[in-house]
PAROKOL-10118 format. One record per residue: residue number from 1; z, x, y of N, C-alpha, C in turn; residue in three letters. Coordinates in pm, whole numbers. Atoms other than C-alpha are relative to their C-alpha. Last residue first. Layout:
<recs>
[rec NUM, [Z, X, Y], [Z, X, Y], [Z, X, Y], 'ALA']
...
</recs>
This chain:
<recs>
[rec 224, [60, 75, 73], [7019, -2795, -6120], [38, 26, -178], 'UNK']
[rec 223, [-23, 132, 22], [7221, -2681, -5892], [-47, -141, -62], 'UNK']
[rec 222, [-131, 50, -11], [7226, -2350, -5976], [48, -138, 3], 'UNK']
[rec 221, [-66, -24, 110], [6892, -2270, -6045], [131, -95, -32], 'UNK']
[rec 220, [44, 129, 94], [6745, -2405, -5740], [44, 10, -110], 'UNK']
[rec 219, [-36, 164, -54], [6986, -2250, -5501], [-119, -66, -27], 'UNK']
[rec 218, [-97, 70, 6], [6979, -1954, -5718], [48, -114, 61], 'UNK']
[rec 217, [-116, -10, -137], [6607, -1868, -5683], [139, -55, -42], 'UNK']
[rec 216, [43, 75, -107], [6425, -1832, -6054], [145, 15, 96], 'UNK']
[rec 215, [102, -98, -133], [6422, -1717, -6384], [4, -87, 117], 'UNK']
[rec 214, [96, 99, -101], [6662, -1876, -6627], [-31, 85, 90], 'UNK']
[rec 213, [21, 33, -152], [6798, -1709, -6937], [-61, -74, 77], 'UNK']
[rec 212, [127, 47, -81], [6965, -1763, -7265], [4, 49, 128], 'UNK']
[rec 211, [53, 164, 115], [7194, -1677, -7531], [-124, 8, 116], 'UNK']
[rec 210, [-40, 153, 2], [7247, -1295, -7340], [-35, -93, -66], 'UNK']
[rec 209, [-117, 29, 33], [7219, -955, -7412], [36, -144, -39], 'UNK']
[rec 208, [2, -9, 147], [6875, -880, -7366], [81, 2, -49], 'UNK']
[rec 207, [64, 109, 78], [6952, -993, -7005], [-42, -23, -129], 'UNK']
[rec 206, [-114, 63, 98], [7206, -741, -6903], [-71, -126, -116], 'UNK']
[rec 205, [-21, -100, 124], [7022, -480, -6728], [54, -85, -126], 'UNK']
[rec 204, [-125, -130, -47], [6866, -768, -6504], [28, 82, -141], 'UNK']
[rec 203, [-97, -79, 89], [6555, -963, -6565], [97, 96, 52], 'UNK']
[rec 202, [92, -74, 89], [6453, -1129, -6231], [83, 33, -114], 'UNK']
[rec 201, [166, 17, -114], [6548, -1445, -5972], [-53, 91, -109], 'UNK']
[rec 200, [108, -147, -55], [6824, -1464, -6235], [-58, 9, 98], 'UNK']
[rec 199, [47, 82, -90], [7068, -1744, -6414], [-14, 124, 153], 'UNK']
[rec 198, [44, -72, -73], [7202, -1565, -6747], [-92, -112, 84], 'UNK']
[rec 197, [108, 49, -83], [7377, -1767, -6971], [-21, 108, 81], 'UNK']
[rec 196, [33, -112, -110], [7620, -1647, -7257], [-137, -93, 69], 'UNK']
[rec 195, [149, 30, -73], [7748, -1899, -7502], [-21, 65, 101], 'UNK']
[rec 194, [11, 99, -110], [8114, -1736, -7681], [-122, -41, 61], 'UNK']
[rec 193, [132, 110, 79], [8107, -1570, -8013], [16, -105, 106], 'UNK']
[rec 192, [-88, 184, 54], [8406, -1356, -7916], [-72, -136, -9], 'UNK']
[rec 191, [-74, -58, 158], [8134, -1045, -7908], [110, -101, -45], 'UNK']
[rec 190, [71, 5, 135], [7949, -1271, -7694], [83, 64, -100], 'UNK']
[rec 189, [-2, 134, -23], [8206, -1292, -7405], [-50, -49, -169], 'UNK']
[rec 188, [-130, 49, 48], [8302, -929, -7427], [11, -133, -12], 'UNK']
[rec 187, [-57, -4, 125], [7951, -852, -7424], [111, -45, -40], 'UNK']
[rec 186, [91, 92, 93], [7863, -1092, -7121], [24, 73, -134], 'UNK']
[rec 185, [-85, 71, 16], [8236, -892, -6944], [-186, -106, -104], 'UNK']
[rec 184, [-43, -3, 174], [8050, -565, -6977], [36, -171, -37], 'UNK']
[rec 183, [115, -10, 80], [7859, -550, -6651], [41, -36, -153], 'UNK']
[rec 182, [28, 126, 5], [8181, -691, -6461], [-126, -2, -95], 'UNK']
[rec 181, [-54, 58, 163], [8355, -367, -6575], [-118, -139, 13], 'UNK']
[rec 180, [-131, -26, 70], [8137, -195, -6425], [105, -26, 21], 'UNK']
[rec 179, [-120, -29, -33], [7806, -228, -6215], [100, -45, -89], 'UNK']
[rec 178, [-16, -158, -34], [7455, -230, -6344], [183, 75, 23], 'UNK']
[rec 177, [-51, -76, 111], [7449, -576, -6458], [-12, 130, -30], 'UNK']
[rec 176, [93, -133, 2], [7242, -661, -6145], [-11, 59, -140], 'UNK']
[rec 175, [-82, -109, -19], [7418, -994, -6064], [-158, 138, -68], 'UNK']
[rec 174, [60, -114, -154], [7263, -1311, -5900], [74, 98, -33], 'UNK']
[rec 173, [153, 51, -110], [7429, -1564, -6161], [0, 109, 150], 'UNK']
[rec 172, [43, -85, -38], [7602, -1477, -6512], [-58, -51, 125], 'UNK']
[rec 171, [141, 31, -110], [7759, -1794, -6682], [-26, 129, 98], 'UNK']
[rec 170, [39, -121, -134], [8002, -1743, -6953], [-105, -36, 49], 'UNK']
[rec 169, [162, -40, -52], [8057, -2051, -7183], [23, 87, 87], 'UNK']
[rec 168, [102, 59, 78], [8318, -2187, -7431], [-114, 99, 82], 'UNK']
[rec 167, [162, 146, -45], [8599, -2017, -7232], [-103, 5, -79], 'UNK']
[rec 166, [29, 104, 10], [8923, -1849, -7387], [-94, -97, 52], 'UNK']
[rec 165, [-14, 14, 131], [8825, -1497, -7428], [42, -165, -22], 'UNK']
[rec 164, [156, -41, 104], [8633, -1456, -7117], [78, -64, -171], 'UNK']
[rec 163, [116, 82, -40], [8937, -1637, -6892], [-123, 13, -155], 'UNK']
[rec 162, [-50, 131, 71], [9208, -1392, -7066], [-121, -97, 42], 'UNK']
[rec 161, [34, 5, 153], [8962, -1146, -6974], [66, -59, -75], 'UNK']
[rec 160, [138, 34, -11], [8951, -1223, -6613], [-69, 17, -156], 'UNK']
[rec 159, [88, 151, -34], [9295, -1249, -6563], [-118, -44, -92], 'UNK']
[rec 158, [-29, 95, 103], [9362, -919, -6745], [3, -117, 17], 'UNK']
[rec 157, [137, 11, 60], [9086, -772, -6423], [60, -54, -188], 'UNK']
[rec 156, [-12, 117, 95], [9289, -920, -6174], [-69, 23, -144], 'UNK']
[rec 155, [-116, 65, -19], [9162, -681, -5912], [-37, -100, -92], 'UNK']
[rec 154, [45, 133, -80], [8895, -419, -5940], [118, -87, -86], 'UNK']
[rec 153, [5, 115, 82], [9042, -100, -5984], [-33, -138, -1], 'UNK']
[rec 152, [-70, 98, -3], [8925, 188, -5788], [12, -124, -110], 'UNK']
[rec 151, [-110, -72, -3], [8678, 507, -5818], [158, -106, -20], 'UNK']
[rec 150, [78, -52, 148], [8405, 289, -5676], [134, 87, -30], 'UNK']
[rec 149, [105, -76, 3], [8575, 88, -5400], [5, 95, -103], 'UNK']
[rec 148, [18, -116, 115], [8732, -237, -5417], [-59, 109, 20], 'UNK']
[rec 147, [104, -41, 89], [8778, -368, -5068], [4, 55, -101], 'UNK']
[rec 146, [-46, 62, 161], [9071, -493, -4891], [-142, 7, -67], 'UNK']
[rec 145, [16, 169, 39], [8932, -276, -4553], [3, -33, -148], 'UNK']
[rec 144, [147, 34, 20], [9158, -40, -4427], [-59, -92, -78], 'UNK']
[rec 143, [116, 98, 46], [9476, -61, -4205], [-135, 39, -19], 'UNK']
[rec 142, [80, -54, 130], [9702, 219, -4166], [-61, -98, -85], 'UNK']
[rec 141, [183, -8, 49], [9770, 210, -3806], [-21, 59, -103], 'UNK']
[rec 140, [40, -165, -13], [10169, 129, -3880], [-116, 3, -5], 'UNK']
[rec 139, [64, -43, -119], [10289, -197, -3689], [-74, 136, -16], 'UNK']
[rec 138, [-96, -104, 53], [10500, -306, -4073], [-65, 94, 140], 'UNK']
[rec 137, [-111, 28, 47], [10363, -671, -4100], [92, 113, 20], 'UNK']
[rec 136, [-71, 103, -26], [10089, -710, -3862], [157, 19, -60], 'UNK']
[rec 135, [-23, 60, 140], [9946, -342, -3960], [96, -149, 56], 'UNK']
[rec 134, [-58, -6, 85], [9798, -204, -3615], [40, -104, -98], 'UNK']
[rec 133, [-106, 71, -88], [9471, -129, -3478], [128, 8, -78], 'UNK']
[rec 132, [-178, -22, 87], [9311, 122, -3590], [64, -75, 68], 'UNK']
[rec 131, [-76, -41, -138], [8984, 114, -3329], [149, 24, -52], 'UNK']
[rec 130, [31, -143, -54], [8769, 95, -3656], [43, 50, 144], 'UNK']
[rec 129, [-113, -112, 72], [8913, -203, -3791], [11, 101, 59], 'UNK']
[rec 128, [63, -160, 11], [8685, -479, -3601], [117, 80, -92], 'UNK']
[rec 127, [26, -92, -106], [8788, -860, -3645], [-23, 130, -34], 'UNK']
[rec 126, [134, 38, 6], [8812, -1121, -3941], [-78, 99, 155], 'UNK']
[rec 125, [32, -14, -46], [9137, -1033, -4140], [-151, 8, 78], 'UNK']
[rec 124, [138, 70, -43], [9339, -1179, -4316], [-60, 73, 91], 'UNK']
[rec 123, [20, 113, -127], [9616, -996, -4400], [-144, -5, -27], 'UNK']
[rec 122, [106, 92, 55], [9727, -808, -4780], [-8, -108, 136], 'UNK']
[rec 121, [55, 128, 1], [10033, -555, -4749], [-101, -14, 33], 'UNK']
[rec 120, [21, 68, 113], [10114, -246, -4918], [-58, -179, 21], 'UNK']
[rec 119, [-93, 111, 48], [10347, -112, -4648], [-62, -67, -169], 'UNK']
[rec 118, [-133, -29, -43], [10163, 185, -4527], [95, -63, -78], 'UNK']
[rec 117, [-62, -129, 87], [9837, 175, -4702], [132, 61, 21], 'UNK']
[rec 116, [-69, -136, -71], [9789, -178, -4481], [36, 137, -139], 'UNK']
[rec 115, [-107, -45, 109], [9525, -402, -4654], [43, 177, 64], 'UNK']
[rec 114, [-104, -136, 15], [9318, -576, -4448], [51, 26, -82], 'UNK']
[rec 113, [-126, -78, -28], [9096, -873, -4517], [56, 139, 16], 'UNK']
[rec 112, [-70, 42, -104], [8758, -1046, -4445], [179, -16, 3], 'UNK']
[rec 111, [-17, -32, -124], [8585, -834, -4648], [80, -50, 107], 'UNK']
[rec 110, [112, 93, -125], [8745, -932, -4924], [5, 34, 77], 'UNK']
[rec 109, [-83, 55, -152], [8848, -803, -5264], [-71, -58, 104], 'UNK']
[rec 108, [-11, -111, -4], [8608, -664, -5593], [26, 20, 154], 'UNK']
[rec 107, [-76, -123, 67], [8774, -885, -5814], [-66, 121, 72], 'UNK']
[rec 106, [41, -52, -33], [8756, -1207, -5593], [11, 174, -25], 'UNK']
[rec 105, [-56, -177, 76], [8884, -1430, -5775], [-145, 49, 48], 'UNK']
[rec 104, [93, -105, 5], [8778, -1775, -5616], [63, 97, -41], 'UNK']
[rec 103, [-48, -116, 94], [8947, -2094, -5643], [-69, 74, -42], 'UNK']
[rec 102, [-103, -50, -45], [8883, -2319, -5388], [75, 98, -71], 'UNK']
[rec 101, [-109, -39, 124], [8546, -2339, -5384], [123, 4, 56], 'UNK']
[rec 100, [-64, 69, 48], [8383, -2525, -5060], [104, 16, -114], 'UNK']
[rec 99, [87, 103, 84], [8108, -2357, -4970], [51, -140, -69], 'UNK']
[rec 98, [81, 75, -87], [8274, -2169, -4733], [-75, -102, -10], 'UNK']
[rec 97, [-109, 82, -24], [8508, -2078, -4973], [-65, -47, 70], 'UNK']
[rec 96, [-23, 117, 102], [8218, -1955, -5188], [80, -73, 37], 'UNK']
[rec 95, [90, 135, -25], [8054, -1814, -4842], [49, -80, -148], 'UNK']
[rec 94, [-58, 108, -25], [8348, -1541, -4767], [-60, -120, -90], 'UNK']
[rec 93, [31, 74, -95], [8196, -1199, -4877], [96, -129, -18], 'UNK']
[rec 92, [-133, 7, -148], [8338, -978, -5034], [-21, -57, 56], 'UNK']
[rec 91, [-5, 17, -98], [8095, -1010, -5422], [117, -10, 110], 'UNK']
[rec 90, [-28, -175, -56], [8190, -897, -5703], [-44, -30, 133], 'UNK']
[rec 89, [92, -24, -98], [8290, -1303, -5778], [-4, 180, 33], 'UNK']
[rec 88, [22, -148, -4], [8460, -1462, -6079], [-88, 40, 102], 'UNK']
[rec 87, [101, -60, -132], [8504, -1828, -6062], [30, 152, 26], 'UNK']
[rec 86, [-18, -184, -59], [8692, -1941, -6351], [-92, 23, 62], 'UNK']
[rec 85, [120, -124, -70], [8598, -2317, -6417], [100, 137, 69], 'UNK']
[rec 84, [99, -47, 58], [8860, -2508, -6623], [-134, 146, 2], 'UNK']
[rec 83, [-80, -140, 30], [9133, -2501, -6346], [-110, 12, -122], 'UNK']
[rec 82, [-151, -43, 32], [8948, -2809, -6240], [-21, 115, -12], 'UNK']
[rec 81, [-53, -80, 137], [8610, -2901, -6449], [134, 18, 91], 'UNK']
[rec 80, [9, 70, 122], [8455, -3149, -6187], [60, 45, -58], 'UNK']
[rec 79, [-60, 158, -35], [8550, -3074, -5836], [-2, -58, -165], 'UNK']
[rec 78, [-182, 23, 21], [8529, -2745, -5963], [41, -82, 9], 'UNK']
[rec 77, [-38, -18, 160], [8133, -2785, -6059], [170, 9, -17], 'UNK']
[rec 76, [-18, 117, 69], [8111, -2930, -5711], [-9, 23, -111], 'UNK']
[rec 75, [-120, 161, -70], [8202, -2659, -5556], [-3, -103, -42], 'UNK']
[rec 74, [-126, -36, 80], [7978, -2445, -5784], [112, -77, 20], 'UNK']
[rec 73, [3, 67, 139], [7687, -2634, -5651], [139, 25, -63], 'UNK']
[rec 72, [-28, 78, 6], [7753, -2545, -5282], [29, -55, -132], 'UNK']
[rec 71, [-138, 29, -10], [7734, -2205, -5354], [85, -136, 25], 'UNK']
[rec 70, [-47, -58, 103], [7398, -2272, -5468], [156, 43, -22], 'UNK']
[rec 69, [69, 109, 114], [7265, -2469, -5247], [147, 25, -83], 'UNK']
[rec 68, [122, 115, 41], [7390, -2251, -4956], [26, -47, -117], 'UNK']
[rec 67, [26, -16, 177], [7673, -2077, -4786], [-123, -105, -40], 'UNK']
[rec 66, [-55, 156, 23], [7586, -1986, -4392], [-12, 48, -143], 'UNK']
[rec 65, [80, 66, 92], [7498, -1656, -4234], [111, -133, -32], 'UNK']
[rec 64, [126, 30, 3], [7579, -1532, -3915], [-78, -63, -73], 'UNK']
[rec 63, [-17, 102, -63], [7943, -1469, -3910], [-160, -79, 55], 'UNK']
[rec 62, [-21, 145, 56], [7927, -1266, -4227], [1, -130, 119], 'UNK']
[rec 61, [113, 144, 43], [7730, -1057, -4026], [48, -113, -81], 'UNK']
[rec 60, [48, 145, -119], [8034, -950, -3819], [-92, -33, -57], 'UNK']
[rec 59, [-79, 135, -61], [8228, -844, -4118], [-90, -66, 54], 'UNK']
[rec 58, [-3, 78, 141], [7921, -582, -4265], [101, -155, 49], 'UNK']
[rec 57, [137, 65, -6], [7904, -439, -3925], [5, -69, -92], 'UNK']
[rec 56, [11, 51, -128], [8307, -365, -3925], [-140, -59, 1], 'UNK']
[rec 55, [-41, 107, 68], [8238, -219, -4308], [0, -111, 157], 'UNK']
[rec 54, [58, 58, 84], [8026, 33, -4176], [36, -126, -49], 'UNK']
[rec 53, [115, 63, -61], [8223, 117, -3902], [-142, -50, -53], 'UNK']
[rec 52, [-93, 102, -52], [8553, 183, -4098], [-151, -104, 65], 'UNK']
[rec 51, [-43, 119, 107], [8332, 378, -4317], [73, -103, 58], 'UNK']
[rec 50, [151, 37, 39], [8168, 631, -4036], [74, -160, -88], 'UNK']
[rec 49, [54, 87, -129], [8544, 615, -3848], [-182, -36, -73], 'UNK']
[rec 48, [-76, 149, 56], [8738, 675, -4215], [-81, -25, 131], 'UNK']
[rec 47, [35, 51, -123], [8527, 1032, -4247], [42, -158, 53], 'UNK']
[rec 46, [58, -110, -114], [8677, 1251, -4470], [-88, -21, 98], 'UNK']
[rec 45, [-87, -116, -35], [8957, 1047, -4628], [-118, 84, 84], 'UNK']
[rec 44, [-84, 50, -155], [8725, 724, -4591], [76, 116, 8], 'UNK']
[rec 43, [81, -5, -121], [8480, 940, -4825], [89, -68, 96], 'UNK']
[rec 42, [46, -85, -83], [8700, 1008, -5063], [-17, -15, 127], 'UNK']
[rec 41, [-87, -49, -105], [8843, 658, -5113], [-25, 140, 35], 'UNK']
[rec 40, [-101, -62, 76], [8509, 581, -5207], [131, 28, 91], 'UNK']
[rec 39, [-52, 103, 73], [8243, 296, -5046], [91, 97, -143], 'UNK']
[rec 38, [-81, 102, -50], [8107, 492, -4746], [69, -115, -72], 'UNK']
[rec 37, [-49, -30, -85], [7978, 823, -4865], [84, -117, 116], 'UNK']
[rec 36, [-109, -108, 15], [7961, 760, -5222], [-8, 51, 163], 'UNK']
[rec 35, [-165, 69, 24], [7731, 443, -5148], [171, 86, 2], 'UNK']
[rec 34, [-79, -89, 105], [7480, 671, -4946], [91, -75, -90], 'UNK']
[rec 33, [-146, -62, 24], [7397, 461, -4657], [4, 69, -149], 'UNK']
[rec 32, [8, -150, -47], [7083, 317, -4518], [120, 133, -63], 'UNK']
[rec 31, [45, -19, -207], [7190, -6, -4569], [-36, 144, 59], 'UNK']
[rec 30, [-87, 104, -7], [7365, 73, -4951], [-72, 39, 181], 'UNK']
[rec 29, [-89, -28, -144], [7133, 328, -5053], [31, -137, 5], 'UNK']
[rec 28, [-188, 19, 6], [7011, 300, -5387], [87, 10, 83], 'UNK']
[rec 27, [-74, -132, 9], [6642, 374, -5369], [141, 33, -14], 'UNK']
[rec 26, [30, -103, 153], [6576, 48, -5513], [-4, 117, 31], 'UNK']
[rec 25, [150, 47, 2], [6825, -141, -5242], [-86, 115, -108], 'UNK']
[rec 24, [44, -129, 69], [7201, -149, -5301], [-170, -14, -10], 'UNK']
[rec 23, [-78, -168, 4], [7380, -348, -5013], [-114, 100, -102], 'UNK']
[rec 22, [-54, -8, 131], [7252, -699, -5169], [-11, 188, -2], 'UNK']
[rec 21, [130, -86, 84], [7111, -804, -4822], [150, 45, -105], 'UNK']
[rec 20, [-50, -118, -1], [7284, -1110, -4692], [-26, 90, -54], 'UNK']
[rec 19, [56, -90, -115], [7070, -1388, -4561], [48, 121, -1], 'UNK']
[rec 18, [-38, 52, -81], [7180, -1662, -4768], [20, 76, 137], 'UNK']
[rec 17, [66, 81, 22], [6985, -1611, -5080], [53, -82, 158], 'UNK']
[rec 16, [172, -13, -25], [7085, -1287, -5058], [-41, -113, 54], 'UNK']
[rec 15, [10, 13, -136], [7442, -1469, -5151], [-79, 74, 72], 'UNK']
[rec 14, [-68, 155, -44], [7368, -1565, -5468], [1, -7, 130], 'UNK']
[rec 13, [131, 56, 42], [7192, -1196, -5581], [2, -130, 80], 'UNK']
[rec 12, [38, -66, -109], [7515, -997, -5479], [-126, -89, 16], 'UNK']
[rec 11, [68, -130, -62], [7658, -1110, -5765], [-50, -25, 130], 'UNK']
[rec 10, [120, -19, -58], [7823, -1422, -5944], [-31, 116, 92], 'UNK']
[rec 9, [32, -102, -68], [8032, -1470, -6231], [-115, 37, 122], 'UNK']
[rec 8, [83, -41, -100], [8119, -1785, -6376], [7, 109, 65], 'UNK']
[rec 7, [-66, -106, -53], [8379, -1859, -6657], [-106, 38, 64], 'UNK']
[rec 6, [114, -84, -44], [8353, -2193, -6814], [50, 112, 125], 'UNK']
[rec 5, [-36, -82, -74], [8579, -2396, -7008], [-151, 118, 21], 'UNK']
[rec 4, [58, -138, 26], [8425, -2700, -7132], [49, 67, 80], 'UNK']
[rec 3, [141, -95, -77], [8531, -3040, -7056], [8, 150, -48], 'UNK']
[rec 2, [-11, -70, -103], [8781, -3193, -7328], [-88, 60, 61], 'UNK']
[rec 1, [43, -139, 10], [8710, -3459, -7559], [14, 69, 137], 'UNK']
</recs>
C-alpha cells in the first residue's frame, strides 16, 4: 500500500513560533504599516524607498531567528512520503529550508530573492535593496523584492491544485484563512471529498470547514 498524499499549508502562525511576528496584527497593520502602502505594486510605484526599506528590515530579521519543532517535523515528514508531501507555504521566509525541507512552494515568493523588472530574472538574494543596486544578470537597477503582493498572482497556483485534487489529506497549520486563494484551497480539498485538518494555536476563519482540529503551539502540534 501506498503512503498517503498530503498537501500541507502553512502560515504566518509556524513561524511566530520562531520569533517572527505574523505582519498583520488585530488592527491590521503589517509592523506599523498599512499593508496597501507597502505590499502593492502601487505603493512601490509611489514610494519604492518606504517599501524597499520595509522589506530590507524584514530580510535582516530572518537572520536572527532559527526554524523550530515544527519546521523540523515537516522535514522529516519528506524524508518519509517523498514527492508525496506538497509543501505549500504563504509564508517568505527561509526557515522550512532551514529546517531541512527540500521542497517548498513558496506561492507567495521569497524574501530572500530579487526579481529584476528589467529582464525578468529570479536571484538570490540576502542583502539590502533599497540603495538599487544592480540586476546580476542584465546590470539594470530594477531589482524588487520576489514577493507576491496583494493585487498579484501567487505562484504555481495550477501546481497547487493539481496537488489538492490528488491528495488524500490537506493539512492547514498557523494560517488565518483570511487571505486568498490559499483560504479556499480546504474547500477545494473537501469539495473533492478529501480529509481536511486544521492544526491552530486558535480558531481561524476556516475552521468550521474542516474534518478536524487541533488547538495548540505548532511545535507541539506538529510533531506530534
Amino acid at each position: 500500500m501506498h503512503p498517503p498524499r498530503i498537501v500541507v499549508l502553512t502560515g504566518a502562525g509556524i513561524s511566530a513560533e520562531s520569533g517572527l511576528p505574523t505582519f498583520r496584527d488585530a488592527d491590521g497593520l503589517w509592523e506599523g504599516h498599512d499593508p496597501m502602502t507597502v505590499a502593492t505594486p502601487e505603493a512601490y510605484d509611489d514610494d519604492p524607498a518606504l517599501v524597499h526599506r520595509f522589506y530590507d528590515e524584514r530580510r535582516a530579521a530572518l537572520a536572527r531567528v532559527r526554524p523550530n519543532a515544527a519546521h523540523r517535523a515537516l522535514a522529516r515528514l519528506e524524508d518519509a512520503l517523498g514527492d508525496r508531501l506538497h509543501l505549500v507555504t504563504q509564508n517568505v521566509d527561509d526557515l522550512h529550508e532551514r529546517g531541512g525541507s527540500r521542497r517548498v512552494h513558496h506561492m507567495h515568493g521569497r524574501l530572500r530573492a530579487a526579481w529584476c523588472t528589467a529582464c525578468d530574472e529570479r536571484t538570490a538574494w540576502d542583502g539590502p535593496l533599497g540603495h538599487r543596486p544592480p540586476c546580476p544578470s542584465c546590470d539594470v537597477p530594477a531589482l524588487r523584492p520576489d514577493v507576491v503582493w496583494f493585487g498579484e498572482v501567487p505562484h504555481g497556483m495550477d501546481e497547487i491544485e493539481e496537488a489538492l485534487w490528488e491528495c488524500d489529506l490537506f493539512v492547514s497549520i498557523g494560517t488565518s484563512g483570511l487571505v486568498y486563494p490559499a483560504a479556499a484551497f480546504v474547500h477545494y480539498a473537501a469539495g473533492n471529498g478529501k480529509e481536511t485538518l486544521e492544526l491552530n494555536l486558535h480558531a481561524s476563519e476556516a475552521s468550521v470547514d474542516v474534518g478536524q482540529s487541533r488547538r495548540g503551539p505548532a511545535t507541539d502540534l506538529v510533531p506530534a
